[in-house]
C-alpha positions as CSV (number, residue, x, y, z in Angstrom):
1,X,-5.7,-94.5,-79.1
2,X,-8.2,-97.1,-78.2
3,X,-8.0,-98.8,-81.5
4,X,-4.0,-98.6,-81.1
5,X,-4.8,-100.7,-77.6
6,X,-6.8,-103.1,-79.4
7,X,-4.3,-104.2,-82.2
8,X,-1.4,-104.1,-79.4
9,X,-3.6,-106.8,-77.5
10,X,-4.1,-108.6,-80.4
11,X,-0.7,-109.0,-81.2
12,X,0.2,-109.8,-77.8
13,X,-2.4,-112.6,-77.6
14,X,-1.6,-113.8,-80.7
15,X,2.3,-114.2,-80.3
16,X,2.0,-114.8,-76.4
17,X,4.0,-118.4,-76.6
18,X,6.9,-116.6,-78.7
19,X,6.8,-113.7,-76.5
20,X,7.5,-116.1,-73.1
21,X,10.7,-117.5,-75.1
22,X,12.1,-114.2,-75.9
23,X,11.2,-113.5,-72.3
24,X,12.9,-116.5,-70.9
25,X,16.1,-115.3,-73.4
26,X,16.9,-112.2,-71.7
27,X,16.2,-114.4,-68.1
28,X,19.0,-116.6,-69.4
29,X,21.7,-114.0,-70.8
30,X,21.2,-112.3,-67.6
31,X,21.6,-115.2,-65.3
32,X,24.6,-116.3,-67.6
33,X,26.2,-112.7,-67.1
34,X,25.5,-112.4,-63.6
35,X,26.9,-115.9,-62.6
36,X,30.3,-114.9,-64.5
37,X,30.4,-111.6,-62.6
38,X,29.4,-113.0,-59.3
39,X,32.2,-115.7,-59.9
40,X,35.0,-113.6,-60.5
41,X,34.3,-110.7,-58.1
42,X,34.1,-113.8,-55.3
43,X,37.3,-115.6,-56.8
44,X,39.4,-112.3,-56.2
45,X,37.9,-111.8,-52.6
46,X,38.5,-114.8,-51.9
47,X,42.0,-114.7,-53.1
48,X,42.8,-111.3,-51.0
49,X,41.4,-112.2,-47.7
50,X,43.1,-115.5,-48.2
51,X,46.4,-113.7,-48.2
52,X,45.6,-111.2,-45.5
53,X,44.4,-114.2,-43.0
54,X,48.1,-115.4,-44.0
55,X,49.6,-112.3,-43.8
56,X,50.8,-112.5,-47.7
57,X,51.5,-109.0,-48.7
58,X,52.0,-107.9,-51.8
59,X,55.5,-108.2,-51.9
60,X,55.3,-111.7,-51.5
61,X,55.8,-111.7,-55.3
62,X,59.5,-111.1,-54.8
63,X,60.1,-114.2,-52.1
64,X,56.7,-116.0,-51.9
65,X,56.1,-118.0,-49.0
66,X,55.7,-121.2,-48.4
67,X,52.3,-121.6,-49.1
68,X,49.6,-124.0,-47.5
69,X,47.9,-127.2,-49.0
70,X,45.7,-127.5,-52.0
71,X,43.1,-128.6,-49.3
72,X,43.2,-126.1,-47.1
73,X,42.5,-123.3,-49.9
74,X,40.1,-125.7,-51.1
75,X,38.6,-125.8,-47.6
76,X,38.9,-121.9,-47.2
77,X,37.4,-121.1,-50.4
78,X,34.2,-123.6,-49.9
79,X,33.5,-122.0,-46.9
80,X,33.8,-118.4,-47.3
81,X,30.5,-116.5,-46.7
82,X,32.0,-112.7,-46.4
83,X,30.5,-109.9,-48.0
84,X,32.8,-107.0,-48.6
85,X,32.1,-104.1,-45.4
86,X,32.3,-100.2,-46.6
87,X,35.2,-100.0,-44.1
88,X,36.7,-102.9,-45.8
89,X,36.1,-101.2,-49.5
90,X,38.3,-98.1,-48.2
91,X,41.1,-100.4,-47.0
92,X,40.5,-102.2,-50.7
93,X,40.4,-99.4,-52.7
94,X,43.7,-98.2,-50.7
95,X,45.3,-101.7,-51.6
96,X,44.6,-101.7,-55.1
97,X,46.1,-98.4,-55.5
98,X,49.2,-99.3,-53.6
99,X,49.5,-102.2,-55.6
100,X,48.8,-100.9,-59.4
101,X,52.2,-99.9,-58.8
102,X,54.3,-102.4,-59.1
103,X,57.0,-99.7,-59.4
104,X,56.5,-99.3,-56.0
105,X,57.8,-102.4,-54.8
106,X,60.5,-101.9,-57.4
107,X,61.8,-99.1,-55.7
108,X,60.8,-96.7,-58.3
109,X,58.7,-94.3,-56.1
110,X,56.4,-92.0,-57.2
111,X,54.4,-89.3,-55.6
112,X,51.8,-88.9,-58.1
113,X,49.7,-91.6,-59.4
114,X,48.3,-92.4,-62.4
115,X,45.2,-95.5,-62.9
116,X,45.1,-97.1,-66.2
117,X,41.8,-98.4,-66.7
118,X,41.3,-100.6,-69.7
119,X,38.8,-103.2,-68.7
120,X,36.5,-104.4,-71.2
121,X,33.8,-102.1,-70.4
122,X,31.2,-100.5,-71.7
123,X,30.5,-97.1,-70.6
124,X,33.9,-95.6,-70.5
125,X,36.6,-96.5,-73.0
126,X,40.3,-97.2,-71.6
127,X,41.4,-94.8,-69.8
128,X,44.6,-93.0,-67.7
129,X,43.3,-91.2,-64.3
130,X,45.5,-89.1,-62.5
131,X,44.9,-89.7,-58.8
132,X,45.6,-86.9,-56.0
133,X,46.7,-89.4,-53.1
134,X,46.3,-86.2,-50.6
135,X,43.0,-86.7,-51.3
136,X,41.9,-89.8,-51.8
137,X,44.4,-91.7,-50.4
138,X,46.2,-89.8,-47.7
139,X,47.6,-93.2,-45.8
140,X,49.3,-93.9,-49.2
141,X,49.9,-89.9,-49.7
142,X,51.9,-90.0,-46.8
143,X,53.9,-93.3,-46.9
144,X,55.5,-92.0,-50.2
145,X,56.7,-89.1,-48.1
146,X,57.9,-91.1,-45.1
147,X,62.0,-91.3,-45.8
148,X,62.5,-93.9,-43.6
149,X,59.8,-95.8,-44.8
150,X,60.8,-95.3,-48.7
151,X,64.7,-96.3,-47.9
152,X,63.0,-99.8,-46.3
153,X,61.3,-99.9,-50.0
154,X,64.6,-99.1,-51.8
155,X,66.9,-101.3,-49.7
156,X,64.3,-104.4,-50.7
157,X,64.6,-103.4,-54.1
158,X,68.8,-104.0,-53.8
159,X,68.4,-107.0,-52.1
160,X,65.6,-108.7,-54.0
161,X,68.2,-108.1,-57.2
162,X,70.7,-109.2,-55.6
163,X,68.6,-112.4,-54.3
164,X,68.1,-112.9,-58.4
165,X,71.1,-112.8,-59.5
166,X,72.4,-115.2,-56.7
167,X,68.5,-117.8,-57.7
168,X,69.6,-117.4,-61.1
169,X,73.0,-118.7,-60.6
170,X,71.7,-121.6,-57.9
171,X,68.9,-122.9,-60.4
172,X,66.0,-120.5,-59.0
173,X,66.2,-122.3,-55.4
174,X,65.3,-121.2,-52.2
175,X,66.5,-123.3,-50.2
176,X,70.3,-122.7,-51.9
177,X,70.2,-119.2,-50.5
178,X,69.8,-117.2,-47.6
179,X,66.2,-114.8,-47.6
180,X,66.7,-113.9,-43.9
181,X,67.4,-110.3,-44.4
182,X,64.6,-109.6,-47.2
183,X,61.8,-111.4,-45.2
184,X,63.1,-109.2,-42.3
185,X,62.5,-106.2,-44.5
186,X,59.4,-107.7,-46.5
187,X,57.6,-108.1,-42.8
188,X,58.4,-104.7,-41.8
189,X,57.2,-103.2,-44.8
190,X,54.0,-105.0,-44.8
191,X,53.6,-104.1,-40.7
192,X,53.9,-100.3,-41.9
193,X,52.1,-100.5,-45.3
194,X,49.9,-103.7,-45.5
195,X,48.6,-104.6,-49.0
196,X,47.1,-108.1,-50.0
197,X,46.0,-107.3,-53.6
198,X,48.5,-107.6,-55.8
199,X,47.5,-111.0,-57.3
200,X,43.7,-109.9,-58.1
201,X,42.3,-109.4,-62.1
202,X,41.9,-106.4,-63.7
203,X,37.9,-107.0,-63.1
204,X,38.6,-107.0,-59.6
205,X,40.5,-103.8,-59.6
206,X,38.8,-101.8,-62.5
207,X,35.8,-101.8,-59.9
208,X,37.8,-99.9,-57.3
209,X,39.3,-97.5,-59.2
210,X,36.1,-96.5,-61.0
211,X,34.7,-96.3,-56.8
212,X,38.1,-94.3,-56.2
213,X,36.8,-90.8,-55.5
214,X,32.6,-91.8,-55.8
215,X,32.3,-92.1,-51.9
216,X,29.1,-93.4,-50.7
217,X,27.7,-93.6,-53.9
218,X,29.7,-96.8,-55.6
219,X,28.7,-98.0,-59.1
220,X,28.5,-101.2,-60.5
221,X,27.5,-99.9,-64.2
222,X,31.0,-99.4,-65.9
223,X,32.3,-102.6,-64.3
224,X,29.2,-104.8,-65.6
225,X,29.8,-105.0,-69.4
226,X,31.3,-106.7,-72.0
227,X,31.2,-106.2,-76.0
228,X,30.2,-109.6,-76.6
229,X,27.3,-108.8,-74.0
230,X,25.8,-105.8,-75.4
231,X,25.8,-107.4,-78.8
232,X,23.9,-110.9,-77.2
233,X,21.4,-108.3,-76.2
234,X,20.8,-106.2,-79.0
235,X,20.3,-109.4,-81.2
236,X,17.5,-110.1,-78.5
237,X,15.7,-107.2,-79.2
238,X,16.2,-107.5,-83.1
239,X,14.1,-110.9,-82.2
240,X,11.1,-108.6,-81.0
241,X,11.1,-106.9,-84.1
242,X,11.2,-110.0,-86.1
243,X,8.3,-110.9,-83.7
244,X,6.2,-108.2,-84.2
245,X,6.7,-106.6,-87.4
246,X,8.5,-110.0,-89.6
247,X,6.9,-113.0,-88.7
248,X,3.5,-111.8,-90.0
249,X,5.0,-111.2,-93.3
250,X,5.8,-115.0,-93.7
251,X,2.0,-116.0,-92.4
252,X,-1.7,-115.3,-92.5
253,X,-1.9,-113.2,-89.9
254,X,-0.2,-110.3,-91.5
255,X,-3.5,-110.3,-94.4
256,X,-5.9,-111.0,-91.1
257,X,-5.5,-108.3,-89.4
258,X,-4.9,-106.2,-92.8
259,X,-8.6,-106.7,-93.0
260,X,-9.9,-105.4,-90.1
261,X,-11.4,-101.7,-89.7
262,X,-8.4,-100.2,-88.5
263,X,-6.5,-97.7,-90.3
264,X,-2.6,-98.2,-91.6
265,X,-1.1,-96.1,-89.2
266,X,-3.5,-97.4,-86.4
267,X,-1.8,-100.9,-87.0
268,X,1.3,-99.3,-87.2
269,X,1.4,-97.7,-83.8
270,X,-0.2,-101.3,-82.2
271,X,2.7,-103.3,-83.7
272,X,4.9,-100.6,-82.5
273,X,3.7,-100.4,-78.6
274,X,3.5,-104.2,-78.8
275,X,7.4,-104.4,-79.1
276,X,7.9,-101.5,-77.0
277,X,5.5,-103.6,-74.2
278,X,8.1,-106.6,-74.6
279,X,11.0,-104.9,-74.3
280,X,10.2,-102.8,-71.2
281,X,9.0,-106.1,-69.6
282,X,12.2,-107.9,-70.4
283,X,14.3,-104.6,-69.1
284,X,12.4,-104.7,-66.2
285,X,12.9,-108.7,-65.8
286,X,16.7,-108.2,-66.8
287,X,17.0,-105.3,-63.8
288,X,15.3,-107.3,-61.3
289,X,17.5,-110.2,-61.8
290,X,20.5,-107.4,-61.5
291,X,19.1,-106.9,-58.2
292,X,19.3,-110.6,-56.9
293,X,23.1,-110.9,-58.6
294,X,24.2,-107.9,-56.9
295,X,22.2,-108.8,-53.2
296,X,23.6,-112.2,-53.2
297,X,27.4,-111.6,-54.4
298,X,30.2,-110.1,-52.0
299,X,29.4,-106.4,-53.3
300,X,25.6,-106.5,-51.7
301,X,26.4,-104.2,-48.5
302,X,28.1,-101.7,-51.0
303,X,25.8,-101.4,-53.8
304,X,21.9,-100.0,-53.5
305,X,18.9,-101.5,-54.4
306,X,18.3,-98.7,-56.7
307,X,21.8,-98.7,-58.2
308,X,21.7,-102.5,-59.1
309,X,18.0,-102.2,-61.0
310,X,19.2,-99.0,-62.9
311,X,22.8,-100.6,-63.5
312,X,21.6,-101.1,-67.4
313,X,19.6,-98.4,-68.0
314,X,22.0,-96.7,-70.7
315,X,22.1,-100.2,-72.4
316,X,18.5,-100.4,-72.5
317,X,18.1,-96.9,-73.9
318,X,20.5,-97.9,-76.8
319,X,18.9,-101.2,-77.3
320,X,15.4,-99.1,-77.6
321,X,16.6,-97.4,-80.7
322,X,17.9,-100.7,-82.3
323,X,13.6,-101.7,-82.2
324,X,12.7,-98.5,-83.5
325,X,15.4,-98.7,-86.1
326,X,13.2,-102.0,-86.4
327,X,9.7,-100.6,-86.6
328,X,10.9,-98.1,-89.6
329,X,12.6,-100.8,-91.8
330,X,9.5,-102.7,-91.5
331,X,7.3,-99.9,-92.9
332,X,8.7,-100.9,-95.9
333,X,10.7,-104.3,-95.6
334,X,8.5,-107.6,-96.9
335,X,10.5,-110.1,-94.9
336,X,12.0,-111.1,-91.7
337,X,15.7,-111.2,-93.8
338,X,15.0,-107.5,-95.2
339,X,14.5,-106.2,-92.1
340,X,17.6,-107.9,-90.6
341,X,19.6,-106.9,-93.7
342,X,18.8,-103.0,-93.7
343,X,20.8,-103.1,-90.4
344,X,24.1,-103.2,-92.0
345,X,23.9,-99.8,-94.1
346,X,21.9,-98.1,-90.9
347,X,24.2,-98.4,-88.4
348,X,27.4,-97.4,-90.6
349,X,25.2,-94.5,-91.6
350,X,27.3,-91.3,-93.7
351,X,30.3,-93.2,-93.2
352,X,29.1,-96.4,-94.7
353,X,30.0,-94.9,-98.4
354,X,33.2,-94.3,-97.5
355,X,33.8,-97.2,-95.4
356,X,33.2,-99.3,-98.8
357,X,35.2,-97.1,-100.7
358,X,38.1,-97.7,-99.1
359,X,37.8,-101.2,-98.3
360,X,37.3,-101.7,-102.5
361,X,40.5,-99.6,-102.8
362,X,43.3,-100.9,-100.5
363,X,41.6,-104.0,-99.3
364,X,40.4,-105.7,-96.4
365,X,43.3,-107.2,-95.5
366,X,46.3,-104.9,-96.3
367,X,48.4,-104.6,-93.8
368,X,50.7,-102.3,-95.6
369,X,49.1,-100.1,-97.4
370,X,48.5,-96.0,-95.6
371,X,44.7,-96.4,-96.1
372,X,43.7,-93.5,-93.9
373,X,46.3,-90.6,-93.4
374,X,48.8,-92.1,-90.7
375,X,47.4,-95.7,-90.1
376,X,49.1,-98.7,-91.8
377,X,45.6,-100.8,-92.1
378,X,42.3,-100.9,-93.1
379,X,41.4,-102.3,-90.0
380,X,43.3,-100.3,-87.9
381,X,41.9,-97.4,-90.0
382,X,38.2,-98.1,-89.2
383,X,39.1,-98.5,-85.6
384,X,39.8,-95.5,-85.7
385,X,37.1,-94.3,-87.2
386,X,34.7,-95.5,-84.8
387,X,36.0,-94.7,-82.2
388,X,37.0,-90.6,-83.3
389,X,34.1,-90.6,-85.4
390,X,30.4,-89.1,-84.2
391,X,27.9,-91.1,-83.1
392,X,25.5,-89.4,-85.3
393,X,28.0,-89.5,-88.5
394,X,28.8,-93.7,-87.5
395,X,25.6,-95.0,-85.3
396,X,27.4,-98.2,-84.9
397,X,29.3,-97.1,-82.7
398,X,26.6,-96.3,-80.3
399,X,26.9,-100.4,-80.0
400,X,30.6,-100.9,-80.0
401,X,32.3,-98.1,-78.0
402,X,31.1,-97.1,-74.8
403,X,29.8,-93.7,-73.4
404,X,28.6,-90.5,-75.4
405,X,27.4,-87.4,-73.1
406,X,23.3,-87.0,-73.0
407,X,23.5,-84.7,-75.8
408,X,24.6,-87.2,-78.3
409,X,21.6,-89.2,-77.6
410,X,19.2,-86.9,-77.7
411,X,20.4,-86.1,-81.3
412,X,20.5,-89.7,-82.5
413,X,17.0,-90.4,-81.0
414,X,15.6,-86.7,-82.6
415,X,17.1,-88.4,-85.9
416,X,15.2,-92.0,-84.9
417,X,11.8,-90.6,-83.5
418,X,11.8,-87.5,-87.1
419,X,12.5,-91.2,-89.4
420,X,9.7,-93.0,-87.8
421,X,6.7,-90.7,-87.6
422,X,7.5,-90.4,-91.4
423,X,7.7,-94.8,-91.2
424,X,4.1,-94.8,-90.1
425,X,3.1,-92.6,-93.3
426,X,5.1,-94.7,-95.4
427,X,3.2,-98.0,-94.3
428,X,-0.1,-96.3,-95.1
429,X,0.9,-97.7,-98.5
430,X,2.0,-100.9,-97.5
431,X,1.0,-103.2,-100.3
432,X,-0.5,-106.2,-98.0
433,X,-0.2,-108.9,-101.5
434,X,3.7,-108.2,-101.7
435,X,4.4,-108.8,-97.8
436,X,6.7,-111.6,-98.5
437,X,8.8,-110.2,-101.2
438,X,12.3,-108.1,-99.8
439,X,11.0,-105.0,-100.1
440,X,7.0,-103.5,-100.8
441,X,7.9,-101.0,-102.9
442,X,8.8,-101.3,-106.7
443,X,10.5,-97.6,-106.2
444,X,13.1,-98.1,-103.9
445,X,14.1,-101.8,-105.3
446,X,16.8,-101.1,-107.4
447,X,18.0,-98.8,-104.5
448,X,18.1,-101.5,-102.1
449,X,18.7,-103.9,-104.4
450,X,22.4,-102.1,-105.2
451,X,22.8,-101.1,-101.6
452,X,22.3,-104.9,-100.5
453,X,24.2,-106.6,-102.9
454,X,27.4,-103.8,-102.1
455,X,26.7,-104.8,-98.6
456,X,26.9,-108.8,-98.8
457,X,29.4,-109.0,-101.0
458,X,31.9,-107.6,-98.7
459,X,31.6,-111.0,-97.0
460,X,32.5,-113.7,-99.8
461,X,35.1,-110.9,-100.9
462,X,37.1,-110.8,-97.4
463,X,37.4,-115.1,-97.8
464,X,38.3,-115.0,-101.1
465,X,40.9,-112.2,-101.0
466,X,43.0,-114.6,-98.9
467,X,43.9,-117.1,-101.7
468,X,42.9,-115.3,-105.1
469,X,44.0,-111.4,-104.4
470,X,41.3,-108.8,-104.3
471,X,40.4,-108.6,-108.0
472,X,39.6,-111.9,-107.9
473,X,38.0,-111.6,-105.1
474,X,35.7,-109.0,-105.8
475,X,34.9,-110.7,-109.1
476,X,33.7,-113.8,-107.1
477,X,31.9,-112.2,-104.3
478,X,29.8,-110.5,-106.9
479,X,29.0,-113.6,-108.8
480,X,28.1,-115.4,-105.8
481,X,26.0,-112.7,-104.2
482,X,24.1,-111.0,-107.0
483,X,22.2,-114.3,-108.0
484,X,21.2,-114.8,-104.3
485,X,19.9,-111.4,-103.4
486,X,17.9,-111.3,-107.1
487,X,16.4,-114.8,-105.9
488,X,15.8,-113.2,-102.4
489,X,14.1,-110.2,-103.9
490,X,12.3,-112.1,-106.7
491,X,10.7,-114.8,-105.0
492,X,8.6,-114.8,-102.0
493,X,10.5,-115.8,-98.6
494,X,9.1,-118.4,-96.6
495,X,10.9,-119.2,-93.3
């Protein structure tokens, strides 16, 4: 273990300037991310206690009022400092329940609820919730059983058609047409029922019905990610692996420490804690940022201290396995762009055979074509394998579609942690003259040679098939790819 410490420090020392820029990365994503959140959750507060000051309730959409100047909500909004109370987050999670139903306004009453949530999140996929309003919203629960109250809501509903019909025939003016009676029932609606949200994003609401039934405990986690996010920071850690395990390929320093009296596997494990050193200081530099976003946005009196660092922790765990998928490749990868390449087949796993197989078959884009059972598409198709398919069966989807219960992961990391104790044997015959070259090994060449060039040519194929069909197509992508990847695995990469 000692000797492990030793090469850990000496990679450290040696890639210390790199290692500050990665660093400074996952400061900068985070920032980036946090700003845009912070933004949006303050431009929807903003906008809701802007229309309760005014008394703008949400069936203002039927007869808005006439609003104030542009200066004046530019005033308001410069000025506002509020952070959103807990008593105020039960009188918002109320309103955005009220107001999901727009149905209710409408008329169409309904005693049971159901929540669509369909953000663009990461842990949970979209999803329908059925809400008990006895429960969780018994102010709501009993409005909808109020009769008086409900024939106010259905008389509004008469008169704000009628009101359409007459705008509609009057060139959509106001002042051609008398509100007098629907404001008087639009007031006394809002006196009984008050809401004030029914202008706010699906960001904004998605974080109170995910809060709907957590009480005390509110979480920030499911609201906090994006696709686009999760793939900036996995490519972040793929740069610690190209740190740590490819750049030396491609210098001196590879053959230098090669030389030392240290053992394969010794130097194996170093490079490996190395990486694993970076990326739990970036998580913890990422989490600590969380905190500050969270403490200084409208949601810090709602959220914990502990709940804002730990907000990521399920992305981090997943982003762990992408730097162990890493380490293995490079037990027997010669080059920063053989490492980065083996990612393709890895994460589409079993299913990346078949995947291929039926891409080659009814083509990447036929539209009309039953490629798999029901579905009209290929792309539709392998939507739907991803997202139906098992985590273990499709790893990519670890990456793309949102949450998997704990046992899940504890069988994809088995899989990880079983393939790379048998990495660190493999480098014990890591042929230090051939780092450089694609791959180490002369006996799994050809393997990944085929596996490669199927992979790539996928790419030039999908252009192609657009203005020459998919013969064609094919017929060029292999012509165009086969050349490279022979030059790539022939000749010594130098980046």
């Amino acid at each position: 273990m000692k000797d492990v410490l030793k090469v850990t420090k000496l990679y450290l020392k040696r890639y210390l300037p790199q290692v500050l820029i990665i660093l400074m990365l996952f400061s900068v994503v985070a920032f980036v991310k946090g700003g845009l959140f912070k933004e949006r959750f303050r431009e929807d507060y903003v906008e809701y206690s802007y229309s309760k000051m005014n008394n703008y309730g949400a069936t203002e959409y039927l007869i808005p009022k006439a609003s104030t100047t542009t200066s004046e909500r530019i005033e308001f909004n410069n000025t506002f400092d509020k952070k959103i109370t807990k008593e105020e987050f039960e009188l918002l999670k109320t309103d955005v329940v009220a107001t999901d139903l727009i149905k209710f306004y409408s008329g169409e009453v309904s005693k049971e609820l159901s929540l669509s949530n369909y953000s663009n999140i990461y842990y949970k996929t979209g999803e329908t919730k059925t809400v008990n309003l006895k429960t969780v919203n018994p102010k709501l629960y009993s409005v909808l059983n109020d009769e008086s109250f409900l024939e106010k809501v259905k008389l509004l509903k008469e008169e704000s058609d009628t009101l359409s019909e007459e705008l509609r025939k009057k060139d959509y003016s106001l002042n051609n047409v008398d509100t007098t009676k629907i404001r008087s029932l639009i007031d006394e609606i809002n006196k009984e029922y008050p809401t004030y949200s029914y202008s706010t994003s699906m960001y904004f609401k998605n974080f109170f019905i995910s809060n709907l039934e957590t009480g005390d405990n509110v979480t920030i986690k499911e609201n906090y990610y994006s696709i686009i996010h999760t793939f900036i920071f996995m490519f972040l850690v793929t740069l610690i692996v190209v740190l740590i395990f490819g750049l030396e390929y491609h210098t001196t320093f590879g053959k230098f420490v090669a030389q030392l009296p240290y053992k394969k596997e010794t130097i194996y494990f170093g490079k490996l804690l190395a990486s694993i050193l970076i990326f739990i200081s970036a998580c913890l530099l990422t989490s600590l940022i969380n905190i500050w976003i969270i403490k200084t946005s409208v949601l810090s009196e709602l959220i914990t201290t502990y709940t804002a660092f730990t907000m990521q922790a399920r992305l981090f765990v997943l982003a762990l396995s992408i730097l162990l998928i890493g380490a293995i490749f490079a037990s027997f990868c010669g080059s920063v762009v053989s490492i980065l390449s083996m990612y393709v087949p890895t994460l589409t796993f079993v299913a990346y055979p078949y995947i291929l197989y039926m891409a080659y078959r009814y083509g990447i884009f036929d539209r009309y074509t039953t490629a798999f059972g029901e579905s009209n598409s290929f792309i539709t198709s392998l939507d739907e394998l991803i997202k139906n398919g098992s985590p273990t069966y499709f790893p990519a989807k670890f990456y793309v579609y949102s949450y998997y219960e704990n046992l899940e992961f504890y069988k994809y990391f088995g899989i990880i942690f079983i393939f790379l104790i048998g990495a660190s044997y493999i480098y014990k015959y890591h042929d230090i003259e051939k780092e450089g070259k694609f791959f180490t090994f002369k006996t799994i060449n050809i393997i990944c040679y085929i596996l490669a060039t199927i992979s790539f040519a996928i790419l030039p194929i999908m252009f192609f098939e657009v203005f020459v069909g998919k013969i064609f197509a094919i017929i060029i992508g292999y012509i165009i790819i086969v050349p490279i990847l022979y030059f790539l695995f022939r000749v010594k990469i130098k980046l």
